[in-house]
VMD Tcl script that draws the C-alpha trace (Angstrom):
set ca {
  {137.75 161.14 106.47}
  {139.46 159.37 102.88}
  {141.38 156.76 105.53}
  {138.47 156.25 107.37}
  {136.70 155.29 104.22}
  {139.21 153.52 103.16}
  {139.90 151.48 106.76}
  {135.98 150.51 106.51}
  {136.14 149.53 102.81}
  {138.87 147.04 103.88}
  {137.55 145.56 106.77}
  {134.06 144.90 104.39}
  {136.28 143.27 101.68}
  {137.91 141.04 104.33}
  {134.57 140.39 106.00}
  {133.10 139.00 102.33}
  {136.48 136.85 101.98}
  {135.52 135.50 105.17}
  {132.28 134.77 104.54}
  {133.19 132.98 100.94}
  {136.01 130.78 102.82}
  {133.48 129.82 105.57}
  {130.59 129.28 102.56}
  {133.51 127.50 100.49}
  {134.17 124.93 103.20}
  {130.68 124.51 104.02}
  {130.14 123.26 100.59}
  {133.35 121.21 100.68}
  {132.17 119.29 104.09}
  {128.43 118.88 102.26}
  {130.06 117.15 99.14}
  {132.17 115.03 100.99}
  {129.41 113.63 103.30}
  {127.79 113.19 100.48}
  {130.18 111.15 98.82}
  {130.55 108.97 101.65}
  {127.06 108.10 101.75}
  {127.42 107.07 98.21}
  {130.25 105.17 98.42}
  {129.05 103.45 102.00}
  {125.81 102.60 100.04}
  {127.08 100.99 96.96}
  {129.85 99.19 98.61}
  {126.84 97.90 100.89}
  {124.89 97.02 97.60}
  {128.44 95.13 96.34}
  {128.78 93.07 99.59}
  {124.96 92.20 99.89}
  {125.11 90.77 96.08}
  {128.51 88.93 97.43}
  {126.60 87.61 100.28}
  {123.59 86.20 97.99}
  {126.51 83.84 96.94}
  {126.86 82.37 100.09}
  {123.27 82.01 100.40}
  {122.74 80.11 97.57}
  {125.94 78.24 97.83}
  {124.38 76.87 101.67}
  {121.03 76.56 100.38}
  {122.30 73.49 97.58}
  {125.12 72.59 99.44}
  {123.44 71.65 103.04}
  {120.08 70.46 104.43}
  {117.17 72.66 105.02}
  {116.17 73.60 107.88}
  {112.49 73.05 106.82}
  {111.20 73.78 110.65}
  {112.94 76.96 110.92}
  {112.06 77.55 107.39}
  {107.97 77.54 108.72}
  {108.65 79.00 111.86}
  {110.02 82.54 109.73}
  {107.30 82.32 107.35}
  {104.59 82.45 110.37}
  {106.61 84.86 112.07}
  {107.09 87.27 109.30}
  {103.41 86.97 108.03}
  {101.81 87.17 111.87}
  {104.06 90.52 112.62}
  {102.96 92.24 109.20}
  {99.07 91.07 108.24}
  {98.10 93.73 111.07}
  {99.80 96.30 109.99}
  {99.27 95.69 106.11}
  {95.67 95.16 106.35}
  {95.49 99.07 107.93}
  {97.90 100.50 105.33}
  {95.92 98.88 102.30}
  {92.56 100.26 103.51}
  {93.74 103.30 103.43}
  {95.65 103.39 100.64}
  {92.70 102.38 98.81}
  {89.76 104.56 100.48}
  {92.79 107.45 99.87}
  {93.33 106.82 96.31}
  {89.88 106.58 95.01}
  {88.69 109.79 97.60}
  {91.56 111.83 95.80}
  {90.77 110.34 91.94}
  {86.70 110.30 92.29}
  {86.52 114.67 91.67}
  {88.58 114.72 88.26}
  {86.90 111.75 87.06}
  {83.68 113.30 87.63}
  {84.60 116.15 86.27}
  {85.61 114.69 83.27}
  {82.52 112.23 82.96}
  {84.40 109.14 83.55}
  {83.82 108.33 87.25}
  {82.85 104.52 85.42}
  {86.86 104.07 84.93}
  {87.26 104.95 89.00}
  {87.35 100.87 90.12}
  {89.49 100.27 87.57}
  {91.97 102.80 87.75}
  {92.51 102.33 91.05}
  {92.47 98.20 90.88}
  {95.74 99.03 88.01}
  {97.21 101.23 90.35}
  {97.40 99.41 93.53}
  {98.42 96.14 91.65}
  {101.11 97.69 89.38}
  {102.46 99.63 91.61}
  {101.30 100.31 95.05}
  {100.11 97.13 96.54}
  {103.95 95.90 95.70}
  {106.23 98.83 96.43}
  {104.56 100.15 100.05}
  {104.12 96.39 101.27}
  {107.60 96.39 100.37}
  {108.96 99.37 102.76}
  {106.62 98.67 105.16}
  {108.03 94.64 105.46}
  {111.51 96.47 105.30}
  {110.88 98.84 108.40}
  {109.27 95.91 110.17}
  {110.66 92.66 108.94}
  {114.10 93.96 108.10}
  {115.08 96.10 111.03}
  {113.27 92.81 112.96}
  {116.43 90.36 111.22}
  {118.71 93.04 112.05}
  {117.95 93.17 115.64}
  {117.90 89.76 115.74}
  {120.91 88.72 114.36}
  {122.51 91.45 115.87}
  {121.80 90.94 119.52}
  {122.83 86.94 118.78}
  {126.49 88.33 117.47}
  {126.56 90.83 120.41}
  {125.74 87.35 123.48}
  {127.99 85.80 121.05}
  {125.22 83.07 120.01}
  {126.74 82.94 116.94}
  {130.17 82.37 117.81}
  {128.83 79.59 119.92}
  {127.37 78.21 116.87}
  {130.69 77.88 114.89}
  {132.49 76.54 117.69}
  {130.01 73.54 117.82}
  {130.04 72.56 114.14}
  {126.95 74.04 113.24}
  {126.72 76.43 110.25}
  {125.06 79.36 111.09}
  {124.35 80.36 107.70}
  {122.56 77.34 106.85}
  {120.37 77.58 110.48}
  {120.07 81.40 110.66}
  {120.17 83.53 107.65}
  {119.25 80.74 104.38}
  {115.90 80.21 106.20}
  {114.60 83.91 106.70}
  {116.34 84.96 103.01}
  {113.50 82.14 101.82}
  {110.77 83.00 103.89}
  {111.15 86.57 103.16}
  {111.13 86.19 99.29}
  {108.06 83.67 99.37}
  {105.58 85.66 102.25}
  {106.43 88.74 100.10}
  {104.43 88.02 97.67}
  {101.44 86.91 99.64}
  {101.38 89.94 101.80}
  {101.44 91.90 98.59}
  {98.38 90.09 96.76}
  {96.38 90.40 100.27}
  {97.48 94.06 100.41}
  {96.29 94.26 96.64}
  {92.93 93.01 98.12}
  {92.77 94.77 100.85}
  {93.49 97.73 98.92}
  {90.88 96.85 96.23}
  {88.34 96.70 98.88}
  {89.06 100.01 100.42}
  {88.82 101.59 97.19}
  {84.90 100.10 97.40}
  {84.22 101.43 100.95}
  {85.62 104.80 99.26}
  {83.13 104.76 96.12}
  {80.44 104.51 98.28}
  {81.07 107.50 99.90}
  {79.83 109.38 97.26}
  {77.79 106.99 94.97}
  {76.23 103.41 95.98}
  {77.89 100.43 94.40}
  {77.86 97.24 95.34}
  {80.66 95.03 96.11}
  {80.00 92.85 93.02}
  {79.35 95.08 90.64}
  {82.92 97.62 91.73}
  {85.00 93.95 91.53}
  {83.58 93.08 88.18}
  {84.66 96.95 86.89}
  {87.72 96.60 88.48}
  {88.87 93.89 86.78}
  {87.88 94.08 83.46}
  {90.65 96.22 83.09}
  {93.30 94.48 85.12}
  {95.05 92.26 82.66}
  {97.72 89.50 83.46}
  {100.72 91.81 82.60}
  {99.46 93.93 85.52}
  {99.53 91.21 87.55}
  {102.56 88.91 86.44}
  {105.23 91.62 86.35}
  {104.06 92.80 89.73}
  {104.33 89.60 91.13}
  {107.66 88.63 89.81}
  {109.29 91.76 90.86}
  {107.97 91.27 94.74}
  {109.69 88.10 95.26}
  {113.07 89.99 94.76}
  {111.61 92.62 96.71}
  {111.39 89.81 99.85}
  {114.98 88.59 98.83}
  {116.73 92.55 99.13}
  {114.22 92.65 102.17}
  {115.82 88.94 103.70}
  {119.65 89.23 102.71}
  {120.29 93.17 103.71}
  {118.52 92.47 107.18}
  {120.03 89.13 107.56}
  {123.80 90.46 106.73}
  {123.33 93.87 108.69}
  {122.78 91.97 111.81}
  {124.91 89.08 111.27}
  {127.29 91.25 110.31}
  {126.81 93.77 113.50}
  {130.04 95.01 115.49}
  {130.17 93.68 119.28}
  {129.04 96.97 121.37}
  {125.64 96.52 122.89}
  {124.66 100.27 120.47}
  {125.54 97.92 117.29}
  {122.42 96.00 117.45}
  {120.45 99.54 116.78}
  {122.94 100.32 114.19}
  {122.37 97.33 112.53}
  {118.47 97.37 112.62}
  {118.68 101.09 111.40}
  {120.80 100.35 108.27}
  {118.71 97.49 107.76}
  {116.15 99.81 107.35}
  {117.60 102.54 105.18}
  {119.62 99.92 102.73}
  {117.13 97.78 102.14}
  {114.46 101.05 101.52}
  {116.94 102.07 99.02}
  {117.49 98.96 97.13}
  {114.01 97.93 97.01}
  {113.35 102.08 94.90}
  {116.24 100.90 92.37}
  {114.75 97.14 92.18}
  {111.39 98.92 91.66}
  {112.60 101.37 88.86}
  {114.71 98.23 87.32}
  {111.57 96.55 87.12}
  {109.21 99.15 85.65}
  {112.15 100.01 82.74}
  {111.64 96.16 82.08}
  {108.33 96.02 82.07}
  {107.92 99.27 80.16}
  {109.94 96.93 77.26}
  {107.50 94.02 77.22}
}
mol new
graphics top color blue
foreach p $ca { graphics top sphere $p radius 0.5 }
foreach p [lrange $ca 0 end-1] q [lrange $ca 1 end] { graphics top cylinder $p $q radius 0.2 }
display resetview
C-alpha cells in the first residue's frame, strides 16, 4: 500500500515538472515573438526615417512631377471623402448621444456643442481620419507599388533613366501630407454637424445657434496644434506605404504583405506621432 503511495506521489511530482517545463517554454516562445515584433517594428521606424532622406534629397534635387503630384491628391481625396464623411457623422451623433445624459445630469447640457466641437478638433477629427487614410490610402500605396515591383515596372524604370523615386514615391509622400489635413478639417465639420443632428434628438437647436456655442469655446490652440500635427500624420501615412510597397519582395503573396504592413506600421506610428504631439502641446 506505502509503495503504491509512494509510486503515485512520484508520477504527480513528475506530472507538475512537466507541466512547469511545457508552461516555462510557453512563456519563453511568447517573449521571444514578442521581441521580434519589437525589434521588426523599430528597425521599420529606423529605415522609414532613413527613407524620408531620400525623399527630400529627390524632392530639391530633381523636377516635380507637378501632374502626378495632382493626379495623387484627387486620387487620395476621391477614395476617402466617402468614407470620411460616414465616419464623422457618426462619430459626432455618437459622441454627443453618449455625453448629452451626464451633462444633464449635472445641469450643464449648455457646454454639450462645445465639448464635443474641442473634442473632435483636438483629438478625434485628426487621429481617426488618420487610421482610416492609413487602412485605405496606405495599404492603397502599398499595393500599388508593390504589384509595380512584382511586373517589374520599376525595374523597367531604372533601366530607362528615369528615377523612380522622383516619379513614384516624392509625389504621393506630398500629396499625402497636404490632403491630410483637408480631410481632417472636413471630417472636423462633418463631425461638428453630426454632433447637431445628435442634439436634436433630444432638445431642438438650430444649426446657428449649436455652431455659435460650439465655437465660442474652440480657441486657435485647439485648432493650430491639431492641424500641424496632421500634416506629419499624411507624411508617416505617404512614406511607410510608399517604402512597404516599393520595397515589396518579388512573389506575387508580397504585394498583400506589403499592403498589410503598410497598414499596421503606419497605424502604429501615427499613435506615437499622436502622443508626441499631445506631450508637446500639453507644454505650450
Amino acid at each position: 500500500m506505502n509503495s503504491l503511495w509512494l509510486i503515485s506521489l512520484v508520477n504527480k511530482n513528475d506530472m507538475i515538472k512537466h507541466q512547469k517545463s511545457d508552461l516555462s517554454e510557453s512563456m519563453d516562445y511568447v517573449i521571444k515573438y514578442i521581441k521580434d515584433v519589437m525589434l521588426k517594428f523599430f528597425l521599420d521606424v529606423a529605415t522609414v526615417i532613413y527613407y524620408l532622406k531620400s525623399v527630400i534629397k529627390n524632392l530639391v534635387s530633381s523636377k516635380f512631377e507637378t501632374s502626378e503630384f495632382l493626379k495623387q491628391c484627387y486620387q487620395i481625396g476621391n477614395k476617402s471623402v466617402g468614407l470620411i464623411s460616414i465616419t464623422g457623422l457618426i462619430v459626432g451623433l455618437v459622441l454627443t448621444i453618449q455625453s448629452r445624459p451626464p451633462l444633464v445630469e449635472f445641469g450643464a447640457v449648455g457646454m454639450l456643442p462645445g465639448m464635443v466641437a474641442v473634442s473632435i478638433i483636438r483629438e478625434m477629427g485628426p487621429v481617426i481620419t488618420a487610421l482610416l487614410c492609413a487602412g485605405k490610402i496606405g495599404s492603397g500605396m502599398g499595393a500599388e507599388l508593390g504589384s509595380m515591383r512584382v511586373s517589374e515596372q520599376i525595374d523597367a524604370m531604372e533601366v530607362s533613366n528615369t528615377n523612380p523615386m522622383n516619379f513614384l514615391i516624392v509625389p504621393r509622400v506630398i500629396a499625402a501630407t497636404i490632403m491630410i489635413p483637408i480631410l481632417t478639417l472636413y471630417a472636423d465639420a462633418i463631425g461638428i454637424f453630426g454632433s447637431w443632428l445628435g442634439a436634436n434628438i433630444k432638445d431642438d437647436i438650430s444649426l446657428y445657434l449649436f455652431f455659435n456655442q460650439a465655437f465660442g469655446q474652440v480657441e486657435f490652440i485647439d485648432i493650430i496644434p491639431a492641424v500641424i500635427k496632421s500634416f506629419f500624420f499624411g507624411a508617416v501615412i505617404g512614406l511607410v506605404g510608399c517604402y512597404k510597397g516599393f520595397n515589396a519582395g518579388r512573389g506575387t503573396e508580397s504585394v498583400g504583405i506589403a499592403a498589410n504592413s503598410a497598414v499596421v506600421t503606419a497605424s502604429l506610428l501615427l499613435i506615437i506621432v499622436d502622443l508626441i504631439a499631445v506631450q508637446i502641446t500639453d507644454l505650450l
